[in-house]
VOLUMKE-710010 format. One record per atom (N, C-alpha, C): x, y, z. Coordinates in Angstrom, 1 decimal. Layout:
+--------+--------+--------+
:   east :  north :     up :
+--------+--------+--------+
:      X :      Y :      Z :
...
+--------+--------+--------+
This chain:
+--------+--------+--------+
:   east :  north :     up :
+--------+--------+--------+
:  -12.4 :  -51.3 :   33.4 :
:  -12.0 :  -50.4 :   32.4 :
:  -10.5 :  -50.6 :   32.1 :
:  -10.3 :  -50.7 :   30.8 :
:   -8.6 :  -50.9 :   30.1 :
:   -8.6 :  -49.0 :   30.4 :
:   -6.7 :  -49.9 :   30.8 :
:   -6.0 :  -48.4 :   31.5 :
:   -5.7 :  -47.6 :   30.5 :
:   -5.6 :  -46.4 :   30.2 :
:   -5.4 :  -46.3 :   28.9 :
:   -3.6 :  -45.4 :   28.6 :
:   -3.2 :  -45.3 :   27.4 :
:   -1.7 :  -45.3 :   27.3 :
:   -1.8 :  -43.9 :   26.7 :
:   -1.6 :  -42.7 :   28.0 :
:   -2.2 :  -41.3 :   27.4 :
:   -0.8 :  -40.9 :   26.6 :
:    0.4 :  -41.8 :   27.0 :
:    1.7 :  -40.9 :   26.3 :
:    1.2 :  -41.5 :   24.6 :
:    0.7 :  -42.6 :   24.6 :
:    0.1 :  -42.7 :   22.7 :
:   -0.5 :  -41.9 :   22.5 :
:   -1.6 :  -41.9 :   23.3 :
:   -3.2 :  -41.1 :   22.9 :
:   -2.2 :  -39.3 :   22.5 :
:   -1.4 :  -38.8 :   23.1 :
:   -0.7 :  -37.8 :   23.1 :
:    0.0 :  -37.9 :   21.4 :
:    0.7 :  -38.1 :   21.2 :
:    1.3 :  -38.7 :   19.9 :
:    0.3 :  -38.6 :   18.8 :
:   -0.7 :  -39.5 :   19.4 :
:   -1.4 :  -39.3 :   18.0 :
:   -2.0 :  -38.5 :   17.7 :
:   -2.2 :  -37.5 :   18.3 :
:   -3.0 :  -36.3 :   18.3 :
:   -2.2 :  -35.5 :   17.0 :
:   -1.3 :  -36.1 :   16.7 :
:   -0.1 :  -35.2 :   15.7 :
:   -0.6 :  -36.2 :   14.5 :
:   -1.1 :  -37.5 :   14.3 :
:   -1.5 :  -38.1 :   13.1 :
:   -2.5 :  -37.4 :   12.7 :
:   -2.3 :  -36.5 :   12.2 :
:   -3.6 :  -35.8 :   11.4 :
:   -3.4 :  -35.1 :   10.2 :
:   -4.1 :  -35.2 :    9.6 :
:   -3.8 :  -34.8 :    7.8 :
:   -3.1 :  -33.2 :    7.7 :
:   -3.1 :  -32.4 :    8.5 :
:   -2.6 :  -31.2 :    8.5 :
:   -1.2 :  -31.1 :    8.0 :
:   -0.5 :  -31.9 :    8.1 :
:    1.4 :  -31.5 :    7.6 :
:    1.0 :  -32.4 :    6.0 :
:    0.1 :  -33.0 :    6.4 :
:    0.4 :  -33.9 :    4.7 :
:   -0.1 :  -32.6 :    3.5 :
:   -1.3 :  -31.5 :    4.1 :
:   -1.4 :  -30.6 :    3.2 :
:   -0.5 :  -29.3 :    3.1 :
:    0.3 :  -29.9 :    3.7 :
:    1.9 :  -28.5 :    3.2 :
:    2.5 :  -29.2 :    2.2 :
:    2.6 :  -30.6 :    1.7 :
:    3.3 :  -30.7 :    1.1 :
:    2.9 :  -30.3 :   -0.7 :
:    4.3 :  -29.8 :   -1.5 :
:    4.1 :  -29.3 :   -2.6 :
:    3.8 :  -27.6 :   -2.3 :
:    3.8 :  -26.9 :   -0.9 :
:    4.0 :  -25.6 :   -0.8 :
:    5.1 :  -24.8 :   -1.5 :
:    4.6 :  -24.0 :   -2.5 :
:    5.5 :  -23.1 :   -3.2 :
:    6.3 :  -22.3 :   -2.8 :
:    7.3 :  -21.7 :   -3.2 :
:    7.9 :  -20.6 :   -2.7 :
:    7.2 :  -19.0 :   -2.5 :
:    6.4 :  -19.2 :   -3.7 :
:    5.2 :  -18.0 :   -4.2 :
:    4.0 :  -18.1 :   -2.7 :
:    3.7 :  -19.5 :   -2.6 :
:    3.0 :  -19.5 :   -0.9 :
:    3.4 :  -19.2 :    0.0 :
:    4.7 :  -19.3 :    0.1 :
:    5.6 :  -19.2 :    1.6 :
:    5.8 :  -17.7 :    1.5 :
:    5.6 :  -16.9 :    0.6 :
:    6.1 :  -15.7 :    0.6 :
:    4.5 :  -14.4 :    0.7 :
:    3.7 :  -15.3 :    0.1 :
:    2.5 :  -14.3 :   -0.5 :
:    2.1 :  -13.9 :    1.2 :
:    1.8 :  -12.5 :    0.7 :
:    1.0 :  -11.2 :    1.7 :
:   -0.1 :  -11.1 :    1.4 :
:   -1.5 :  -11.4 :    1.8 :
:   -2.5 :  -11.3 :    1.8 :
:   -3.1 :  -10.0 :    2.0 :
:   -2.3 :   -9.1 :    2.8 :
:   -2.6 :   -8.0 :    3.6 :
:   -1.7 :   -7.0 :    3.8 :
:   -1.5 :   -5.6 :    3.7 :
:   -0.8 :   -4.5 :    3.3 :
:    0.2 :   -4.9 :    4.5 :
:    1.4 :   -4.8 :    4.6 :
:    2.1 :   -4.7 :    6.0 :
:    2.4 :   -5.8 :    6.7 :
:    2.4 :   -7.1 :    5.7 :
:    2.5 :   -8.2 :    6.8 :
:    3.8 :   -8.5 :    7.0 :
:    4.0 :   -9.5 :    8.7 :
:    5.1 :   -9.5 :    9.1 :
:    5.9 :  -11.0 :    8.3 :
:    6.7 :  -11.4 :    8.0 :
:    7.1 :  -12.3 :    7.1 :
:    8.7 :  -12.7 :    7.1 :
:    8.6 :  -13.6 :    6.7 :
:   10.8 :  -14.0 :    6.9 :
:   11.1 :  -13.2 :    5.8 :
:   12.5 :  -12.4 :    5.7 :
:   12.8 :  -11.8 :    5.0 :
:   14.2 :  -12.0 :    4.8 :
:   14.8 :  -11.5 :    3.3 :
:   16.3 :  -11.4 :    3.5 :
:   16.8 :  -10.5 :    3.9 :
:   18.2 :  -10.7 :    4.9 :
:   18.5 :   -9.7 :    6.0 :
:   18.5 :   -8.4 :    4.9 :
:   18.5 :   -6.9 :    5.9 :
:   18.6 :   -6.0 :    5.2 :
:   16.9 :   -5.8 :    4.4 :
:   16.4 :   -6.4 :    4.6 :
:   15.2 :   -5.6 :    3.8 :
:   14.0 :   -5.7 :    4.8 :
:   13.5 :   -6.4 :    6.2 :
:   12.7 :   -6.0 :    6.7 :
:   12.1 :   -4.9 :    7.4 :
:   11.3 :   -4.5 :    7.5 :
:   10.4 :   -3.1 :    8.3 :
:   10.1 :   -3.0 :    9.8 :
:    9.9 :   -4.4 :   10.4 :
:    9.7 :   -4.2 :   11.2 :
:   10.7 :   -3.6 :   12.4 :
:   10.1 :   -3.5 :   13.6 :
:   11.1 :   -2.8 :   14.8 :
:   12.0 :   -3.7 :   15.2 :
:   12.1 :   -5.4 :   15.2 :
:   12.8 :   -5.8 :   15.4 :
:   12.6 :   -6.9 :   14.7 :
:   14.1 :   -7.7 :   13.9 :
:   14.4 :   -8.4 :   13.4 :
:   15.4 :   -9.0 :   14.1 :
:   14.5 :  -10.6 :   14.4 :
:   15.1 :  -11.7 :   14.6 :
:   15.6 :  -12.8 :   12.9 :
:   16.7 :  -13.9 :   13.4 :
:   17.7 :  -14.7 :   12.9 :
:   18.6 :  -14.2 :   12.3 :
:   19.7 :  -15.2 :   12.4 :
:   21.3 :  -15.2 :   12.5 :
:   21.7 :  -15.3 :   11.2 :
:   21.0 :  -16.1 :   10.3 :
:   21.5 :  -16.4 :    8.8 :
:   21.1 :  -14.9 :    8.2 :
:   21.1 :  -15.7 :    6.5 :
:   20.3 :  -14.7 :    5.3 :
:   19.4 :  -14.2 :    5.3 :
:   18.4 :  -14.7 :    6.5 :
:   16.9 :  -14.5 :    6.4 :
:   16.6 :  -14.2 :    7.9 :
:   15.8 :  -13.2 :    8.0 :
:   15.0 :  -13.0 :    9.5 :
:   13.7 :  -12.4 :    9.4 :
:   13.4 :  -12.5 :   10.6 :
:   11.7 :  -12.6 :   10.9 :
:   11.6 :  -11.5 :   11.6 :
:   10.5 :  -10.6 :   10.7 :
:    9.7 :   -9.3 :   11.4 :
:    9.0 :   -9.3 :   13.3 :
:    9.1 :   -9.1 :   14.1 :
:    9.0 :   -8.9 :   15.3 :
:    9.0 :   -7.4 :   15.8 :
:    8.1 :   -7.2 :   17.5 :
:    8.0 :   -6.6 :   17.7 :
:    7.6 :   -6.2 :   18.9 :
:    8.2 :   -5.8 :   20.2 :
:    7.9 :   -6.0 :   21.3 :
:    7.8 :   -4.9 :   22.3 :
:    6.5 :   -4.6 :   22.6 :
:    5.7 :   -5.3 :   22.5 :
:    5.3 :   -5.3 :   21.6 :
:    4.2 :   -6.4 :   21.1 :
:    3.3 :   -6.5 :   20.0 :
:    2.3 :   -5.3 :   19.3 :
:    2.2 :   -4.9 :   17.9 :
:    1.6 :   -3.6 :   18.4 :
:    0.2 :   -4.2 :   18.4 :
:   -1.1 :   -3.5 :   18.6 :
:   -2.2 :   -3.8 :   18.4 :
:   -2.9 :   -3.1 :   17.2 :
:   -3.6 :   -3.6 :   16.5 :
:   -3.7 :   -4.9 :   16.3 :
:   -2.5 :   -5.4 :   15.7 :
:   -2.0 :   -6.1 :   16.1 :
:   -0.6 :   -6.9 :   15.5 :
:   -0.8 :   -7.2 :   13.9 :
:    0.4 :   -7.1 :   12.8 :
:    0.5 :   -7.2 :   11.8 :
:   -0.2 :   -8.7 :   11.1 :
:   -0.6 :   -8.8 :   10.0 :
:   -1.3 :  -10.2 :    9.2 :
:    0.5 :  -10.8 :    9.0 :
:    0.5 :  -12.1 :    9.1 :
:    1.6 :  -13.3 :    9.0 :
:    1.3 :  -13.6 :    8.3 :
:    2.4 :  -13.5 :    6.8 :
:    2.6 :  -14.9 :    6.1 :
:    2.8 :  -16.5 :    6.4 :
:    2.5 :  -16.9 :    5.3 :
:    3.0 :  -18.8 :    5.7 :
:    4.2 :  -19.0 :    6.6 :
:    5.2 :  -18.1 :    5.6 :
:    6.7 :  -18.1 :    6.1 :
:    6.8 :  -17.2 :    7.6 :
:    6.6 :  -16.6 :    7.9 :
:    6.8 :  -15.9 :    9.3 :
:    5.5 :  -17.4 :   10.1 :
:    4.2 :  -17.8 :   10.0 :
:    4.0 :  -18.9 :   10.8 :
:    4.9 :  -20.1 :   11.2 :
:    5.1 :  -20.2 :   10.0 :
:    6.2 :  -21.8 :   10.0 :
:    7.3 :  -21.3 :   10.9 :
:    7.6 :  -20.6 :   10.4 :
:    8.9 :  -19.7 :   11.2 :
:    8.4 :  -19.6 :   13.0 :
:    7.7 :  -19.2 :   13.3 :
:    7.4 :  -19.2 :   14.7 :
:    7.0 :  -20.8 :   15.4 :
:    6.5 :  -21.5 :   14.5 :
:    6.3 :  -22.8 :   14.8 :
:    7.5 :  -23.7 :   14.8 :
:    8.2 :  -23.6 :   13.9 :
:    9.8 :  -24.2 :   14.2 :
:   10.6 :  -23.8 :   15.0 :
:   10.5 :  -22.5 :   15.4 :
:   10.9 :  -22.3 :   16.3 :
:   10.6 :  -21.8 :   18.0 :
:    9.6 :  -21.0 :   18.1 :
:    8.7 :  -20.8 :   19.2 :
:    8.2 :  -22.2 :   19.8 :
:    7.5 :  -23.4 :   19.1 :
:    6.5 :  -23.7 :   19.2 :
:    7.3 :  -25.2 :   19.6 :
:    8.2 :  -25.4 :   18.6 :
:    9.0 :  -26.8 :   18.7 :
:   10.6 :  -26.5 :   19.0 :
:   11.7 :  -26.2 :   18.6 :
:   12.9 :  -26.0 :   18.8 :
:   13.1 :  -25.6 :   20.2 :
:   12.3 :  -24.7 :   20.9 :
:   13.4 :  -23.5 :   21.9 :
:   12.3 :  -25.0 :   22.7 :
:   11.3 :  -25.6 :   22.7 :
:   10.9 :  -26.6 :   23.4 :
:   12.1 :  -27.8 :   23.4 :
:   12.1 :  -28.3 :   22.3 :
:   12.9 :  -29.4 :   22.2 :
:   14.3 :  -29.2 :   22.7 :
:   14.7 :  -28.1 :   23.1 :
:   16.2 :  -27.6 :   23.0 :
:   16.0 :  -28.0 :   24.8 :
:   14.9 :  -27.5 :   25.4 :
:   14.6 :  -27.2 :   26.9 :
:   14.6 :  -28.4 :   27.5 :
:   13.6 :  -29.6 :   26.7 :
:   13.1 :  -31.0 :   27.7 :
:   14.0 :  -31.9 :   26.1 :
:   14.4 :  -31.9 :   24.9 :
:   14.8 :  -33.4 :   24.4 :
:   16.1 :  -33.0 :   23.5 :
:   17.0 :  -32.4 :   24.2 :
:   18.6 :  -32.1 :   24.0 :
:   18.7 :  -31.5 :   22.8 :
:   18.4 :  -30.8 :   22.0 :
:   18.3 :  -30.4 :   20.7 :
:   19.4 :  -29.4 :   21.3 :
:   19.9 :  -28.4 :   19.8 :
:   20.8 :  -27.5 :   20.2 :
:   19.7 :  -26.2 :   20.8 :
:   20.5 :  -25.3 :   22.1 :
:   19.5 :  -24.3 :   22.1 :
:   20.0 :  -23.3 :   20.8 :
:   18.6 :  -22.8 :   21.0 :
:   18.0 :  -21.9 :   19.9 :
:   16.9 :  -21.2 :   20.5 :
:   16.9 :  -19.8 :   19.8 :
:   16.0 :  -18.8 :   19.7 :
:   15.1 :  -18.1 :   18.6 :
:   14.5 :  -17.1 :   19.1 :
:   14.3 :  -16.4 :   17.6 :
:   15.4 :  -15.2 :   16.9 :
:   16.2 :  -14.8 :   17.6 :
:   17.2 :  -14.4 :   17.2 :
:   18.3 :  -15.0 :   16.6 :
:   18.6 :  -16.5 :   17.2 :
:   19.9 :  -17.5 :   16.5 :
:   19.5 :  -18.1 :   15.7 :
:   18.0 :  -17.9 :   15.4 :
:   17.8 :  -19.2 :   14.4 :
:   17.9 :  -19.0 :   13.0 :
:   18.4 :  -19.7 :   12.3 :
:   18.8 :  -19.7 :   10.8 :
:   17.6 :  -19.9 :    9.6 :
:   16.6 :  -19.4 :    9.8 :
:   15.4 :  -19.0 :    9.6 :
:   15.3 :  -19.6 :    7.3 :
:   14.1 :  -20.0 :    7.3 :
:   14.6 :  -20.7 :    5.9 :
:   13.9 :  -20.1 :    4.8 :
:   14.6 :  -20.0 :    3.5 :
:   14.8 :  -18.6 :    2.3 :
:   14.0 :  -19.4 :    1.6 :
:   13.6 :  -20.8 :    1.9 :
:   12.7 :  -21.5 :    0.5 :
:   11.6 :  -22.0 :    1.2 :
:   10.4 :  -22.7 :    1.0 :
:    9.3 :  -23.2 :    1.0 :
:    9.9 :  -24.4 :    1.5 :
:   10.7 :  -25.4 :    0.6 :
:   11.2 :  -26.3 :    0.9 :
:   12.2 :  -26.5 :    2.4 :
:   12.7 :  -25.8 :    2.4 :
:   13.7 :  -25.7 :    3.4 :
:   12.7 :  -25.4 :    4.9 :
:   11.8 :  -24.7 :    5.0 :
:   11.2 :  -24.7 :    6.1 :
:   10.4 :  -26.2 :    6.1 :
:   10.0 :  -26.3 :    5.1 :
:    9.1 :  -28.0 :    5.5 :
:   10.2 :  -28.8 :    6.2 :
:   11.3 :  -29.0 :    6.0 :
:   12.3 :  -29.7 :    6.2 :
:   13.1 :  -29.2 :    7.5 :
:   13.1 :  -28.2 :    8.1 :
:   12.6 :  -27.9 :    9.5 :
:   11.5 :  -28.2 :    9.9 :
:   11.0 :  -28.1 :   10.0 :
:    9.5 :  -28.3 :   10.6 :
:    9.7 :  -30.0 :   10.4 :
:    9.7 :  -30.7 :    9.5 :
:    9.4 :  -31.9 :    9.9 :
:   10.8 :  -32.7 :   10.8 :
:   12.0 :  -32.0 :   10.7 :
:   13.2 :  -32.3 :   11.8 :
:   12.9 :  -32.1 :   13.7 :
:   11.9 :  -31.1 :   13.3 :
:   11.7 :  -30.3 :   14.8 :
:   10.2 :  -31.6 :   14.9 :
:    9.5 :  -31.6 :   14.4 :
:    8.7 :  -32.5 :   14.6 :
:    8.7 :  -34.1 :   15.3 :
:    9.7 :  -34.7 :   14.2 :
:   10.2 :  -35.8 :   14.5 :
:   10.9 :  -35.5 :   15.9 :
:   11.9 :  -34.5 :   16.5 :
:   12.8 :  -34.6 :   17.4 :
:   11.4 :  -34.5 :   18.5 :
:   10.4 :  -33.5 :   18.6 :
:    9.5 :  -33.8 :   19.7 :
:    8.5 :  -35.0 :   19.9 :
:    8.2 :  -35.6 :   18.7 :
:    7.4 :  -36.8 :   18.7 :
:    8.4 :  -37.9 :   19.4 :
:    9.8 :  -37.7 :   18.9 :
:   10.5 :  -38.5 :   19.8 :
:   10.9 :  -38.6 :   21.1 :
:   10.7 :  -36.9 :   21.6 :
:   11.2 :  -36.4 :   22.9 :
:    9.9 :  -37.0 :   23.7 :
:    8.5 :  -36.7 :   23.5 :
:    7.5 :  -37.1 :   23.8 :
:    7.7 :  -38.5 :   24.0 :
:    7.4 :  -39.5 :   23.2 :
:    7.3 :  -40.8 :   23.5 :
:    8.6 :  -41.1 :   24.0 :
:    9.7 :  -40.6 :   24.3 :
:   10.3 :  -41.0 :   25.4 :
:   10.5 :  -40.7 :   26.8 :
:    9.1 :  -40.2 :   26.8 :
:    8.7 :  -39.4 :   28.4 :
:    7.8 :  -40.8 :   29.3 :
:    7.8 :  -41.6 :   28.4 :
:    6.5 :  -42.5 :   29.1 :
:    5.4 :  -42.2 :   29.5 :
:    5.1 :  -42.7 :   30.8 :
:    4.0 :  -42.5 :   30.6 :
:    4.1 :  -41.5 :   32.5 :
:    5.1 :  -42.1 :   33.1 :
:    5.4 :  -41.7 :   34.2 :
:    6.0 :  -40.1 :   34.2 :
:    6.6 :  -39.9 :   32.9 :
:    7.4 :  -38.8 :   32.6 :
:    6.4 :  -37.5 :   31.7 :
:    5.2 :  -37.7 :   31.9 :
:    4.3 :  -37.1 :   31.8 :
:    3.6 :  -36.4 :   32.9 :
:    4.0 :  -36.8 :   33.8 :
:    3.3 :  -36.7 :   35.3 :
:    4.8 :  -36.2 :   35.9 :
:    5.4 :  -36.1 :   36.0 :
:    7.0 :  -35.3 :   36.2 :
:    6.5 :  -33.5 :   36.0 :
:    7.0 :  -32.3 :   36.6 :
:    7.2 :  -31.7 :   36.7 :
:    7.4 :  -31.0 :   35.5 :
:    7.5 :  -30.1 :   35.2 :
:    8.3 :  -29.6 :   33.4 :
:    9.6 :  -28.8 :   34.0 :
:    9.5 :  -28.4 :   34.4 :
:   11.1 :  -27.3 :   35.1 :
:   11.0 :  -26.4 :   35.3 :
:   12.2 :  -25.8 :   35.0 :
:   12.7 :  -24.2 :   35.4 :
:   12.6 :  -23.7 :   33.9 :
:   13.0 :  -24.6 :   33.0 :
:   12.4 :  -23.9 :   31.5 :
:   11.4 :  -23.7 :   31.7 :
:   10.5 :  -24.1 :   32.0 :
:    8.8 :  -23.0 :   31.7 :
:    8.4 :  -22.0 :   32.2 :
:    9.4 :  -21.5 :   33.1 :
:    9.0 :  -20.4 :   33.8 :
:    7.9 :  -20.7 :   35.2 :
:    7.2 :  -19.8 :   34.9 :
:    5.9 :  -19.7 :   36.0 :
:    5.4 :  -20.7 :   36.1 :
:    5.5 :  -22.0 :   34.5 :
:    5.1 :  -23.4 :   34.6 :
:    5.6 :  -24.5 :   34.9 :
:    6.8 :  -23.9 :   36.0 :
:    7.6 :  -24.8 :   36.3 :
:    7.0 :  -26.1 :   36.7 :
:    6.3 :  -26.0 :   37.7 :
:    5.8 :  -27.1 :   38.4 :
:    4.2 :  -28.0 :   37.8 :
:    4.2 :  -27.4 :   36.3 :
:    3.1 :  -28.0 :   35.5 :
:    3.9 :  -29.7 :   35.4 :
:    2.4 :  -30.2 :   35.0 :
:    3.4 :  -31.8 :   34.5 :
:    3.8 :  -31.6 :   33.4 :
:    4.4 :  -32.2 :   32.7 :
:    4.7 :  -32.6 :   31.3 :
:    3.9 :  -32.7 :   30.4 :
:    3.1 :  -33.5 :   31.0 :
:    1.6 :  -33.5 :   29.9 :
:    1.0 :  -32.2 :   29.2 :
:    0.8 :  -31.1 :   30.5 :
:    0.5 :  -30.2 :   29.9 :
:    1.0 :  -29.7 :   29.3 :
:    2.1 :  -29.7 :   29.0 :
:    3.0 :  -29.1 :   28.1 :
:    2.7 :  -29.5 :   27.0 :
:    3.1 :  -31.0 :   27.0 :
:    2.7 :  -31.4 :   25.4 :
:    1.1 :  -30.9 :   25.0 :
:    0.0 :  -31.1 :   25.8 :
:   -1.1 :  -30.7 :   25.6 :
:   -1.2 :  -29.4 :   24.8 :
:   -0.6 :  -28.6 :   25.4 :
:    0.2 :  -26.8 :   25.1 :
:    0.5 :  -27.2 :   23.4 :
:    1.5 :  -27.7 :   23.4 :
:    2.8 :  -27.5 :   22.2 :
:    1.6 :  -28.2 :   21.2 :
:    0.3 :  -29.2 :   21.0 :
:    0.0 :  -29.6 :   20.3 :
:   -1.3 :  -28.8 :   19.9 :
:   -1.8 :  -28.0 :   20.9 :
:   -2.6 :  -27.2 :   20.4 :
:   -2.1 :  -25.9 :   19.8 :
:   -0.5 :  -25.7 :   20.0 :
:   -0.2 :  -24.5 :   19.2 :
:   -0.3 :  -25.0 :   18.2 :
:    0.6 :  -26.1 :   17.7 :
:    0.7 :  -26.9 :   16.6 :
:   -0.6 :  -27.4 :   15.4 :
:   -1.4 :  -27.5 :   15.7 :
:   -3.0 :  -27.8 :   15.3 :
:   -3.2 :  -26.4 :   14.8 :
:   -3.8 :  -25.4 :   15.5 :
:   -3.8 :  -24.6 :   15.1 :
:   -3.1 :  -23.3 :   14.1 :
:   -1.9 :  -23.2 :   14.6 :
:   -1.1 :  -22.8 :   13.9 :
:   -0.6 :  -23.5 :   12.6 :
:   -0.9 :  -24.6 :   11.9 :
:   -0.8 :  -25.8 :   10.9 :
:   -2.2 :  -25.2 :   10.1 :
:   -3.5 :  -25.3 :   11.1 :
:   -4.7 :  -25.7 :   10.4 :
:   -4.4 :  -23.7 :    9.5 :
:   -3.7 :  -22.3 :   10.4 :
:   -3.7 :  -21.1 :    9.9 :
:   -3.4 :  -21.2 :    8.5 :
:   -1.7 :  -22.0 :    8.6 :
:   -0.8 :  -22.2 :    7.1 :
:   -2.1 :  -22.8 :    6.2 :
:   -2.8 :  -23.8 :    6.3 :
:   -3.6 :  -24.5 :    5.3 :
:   -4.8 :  -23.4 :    5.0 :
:   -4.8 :  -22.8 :    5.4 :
:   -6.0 :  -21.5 :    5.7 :
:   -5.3 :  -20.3 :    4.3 :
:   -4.2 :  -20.4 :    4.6 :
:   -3.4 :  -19.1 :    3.5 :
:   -3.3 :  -19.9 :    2.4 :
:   -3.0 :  -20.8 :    2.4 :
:   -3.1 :  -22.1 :    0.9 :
:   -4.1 :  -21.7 :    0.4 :
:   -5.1 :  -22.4 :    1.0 :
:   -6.5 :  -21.8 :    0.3 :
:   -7.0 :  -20.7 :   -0.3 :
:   -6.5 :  -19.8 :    1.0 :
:   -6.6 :  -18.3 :    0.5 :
:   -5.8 :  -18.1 :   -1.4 :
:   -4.2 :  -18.4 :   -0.9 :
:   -3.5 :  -18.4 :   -1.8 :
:   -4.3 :  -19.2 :   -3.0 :
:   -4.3 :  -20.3 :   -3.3 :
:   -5.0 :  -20.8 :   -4.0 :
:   -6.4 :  -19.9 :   -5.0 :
:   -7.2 :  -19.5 :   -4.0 :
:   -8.3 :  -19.0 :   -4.7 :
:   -7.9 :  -17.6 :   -5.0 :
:   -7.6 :  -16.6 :   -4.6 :
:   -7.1 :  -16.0 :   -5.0 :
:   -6.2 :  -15.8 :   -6.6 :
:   -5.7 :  -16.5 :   -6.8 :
:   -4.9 :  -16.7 :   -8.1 :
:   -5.5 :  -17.3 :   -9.1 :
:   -6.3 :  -18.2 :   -8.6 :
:   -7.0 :  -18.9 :   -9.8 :
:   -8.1 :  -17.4 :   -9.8 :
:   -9.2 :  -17.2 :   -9.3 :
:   -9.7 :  -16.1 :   -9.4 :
:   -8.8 :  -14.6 :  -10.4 :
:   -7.4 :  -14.5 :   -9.8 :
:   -7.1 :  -13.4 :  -10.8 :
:   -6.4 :  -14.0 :  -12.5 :
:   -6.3 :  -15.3 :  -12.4 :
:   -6.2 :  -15.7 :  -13.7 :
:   -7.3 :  -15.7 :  -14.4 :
:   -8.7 :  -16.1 :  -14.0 :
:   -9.9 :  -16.1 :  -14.5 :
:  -10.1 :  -14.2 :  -15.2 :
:   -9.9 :  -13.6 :  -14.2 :
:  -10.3 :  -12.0 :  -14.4 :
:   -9.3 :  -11.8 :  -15.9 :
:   -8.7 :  -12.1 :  -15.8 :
:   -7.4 :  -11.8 :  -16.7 :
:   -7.3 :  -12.3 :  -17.7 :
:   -8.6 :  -13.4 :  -18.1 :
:   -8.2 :  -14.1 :  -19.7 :
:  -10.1 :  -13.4 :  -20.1 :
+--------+--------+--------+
């Protein structure tokens, strides 16, 4: 049996058509509420929720604990937790990035500008990854994971790429939504 090279096989698990359908995301997408109450990046001074996280013009509805059933998420509050929950406060931990939180983070006012995080935070873990080898996958993860300190690395990435999958495949889910939705109320309306 050929040995196989799991730090690729890991990597590519991120070649998948899901970021190529963000691109051309509107601002009107990044913003739209599907649902009465949803939690969303906002410009400072105008969010509802109990706690607002980031440091810039814009912060993200939060709430701790979570209430139940927890608020419906815009595009913009996902991407927002994904660039930063999901990749940043990671990359900042295991591949030198600056630390960051959900409170310091400078959270982004356009459609545009979150793609352009998201694909910075991307690139820095696809790079932090494939420079783990294959030995550095089987290493420990740390004292940054907490209770997972003594997980390998692998899992971690295993972790970070199923948040990423899914939380990607949600955004493409509200497109659609978004999408049909509007063409439907343009149809009503002529």
């Amino acid at each position: 049996m050929t040995e196989l090279d799991w730090n690729h096989l890991l990597r590519q698990q991120l070649d998948y058509p899901v970021r190529r359908r963000l691109d051309g995301l509107t601002d009107d997408e990044y913003f739209f509420e599907p649902a009465p109450d949803c939690w969303s990046v906002r410009p400072r001074g105008t969010g509802t929720a109990p706690l607002l996280g980031g440091a810039g013009a814009m912060t993200i509805d939060f709430a701790f604990p979570e209430p139940d059933p927890p608020p419906f998420t815009t595009i913009a509050w996902r991407l927002g937790h994904v660039i930063v929950g999901v990749l940043a406060m990671r990359n900042a931990s295991h591949f030198g990035r600056t630390a960051t939180d959900y409170m310091s983070f400078e959270y982004a006012a356009t459609a545009d500008e979150a793609l352009a995080q998201l694909d910075a935070e991307l690139a820095t873990w696809i790079a932090g990854v494939e420079s783990l080898g294959e030995d550095g996958l089987a290493r420990p993860c740390g004292e940054a994971e907490g209770p997972y300190a003594e997980y390998p690395m692998g899992m971690l990435v295993l972790h970070i790429h199923r948040e990423l999958i899914h939380h990607l495949s949600e955004v493409c889910l509200l497109r659609d939504l978004y999408l049909h939705t509007r063409t439907r109320a343009r149809q009503e309306a002529s």
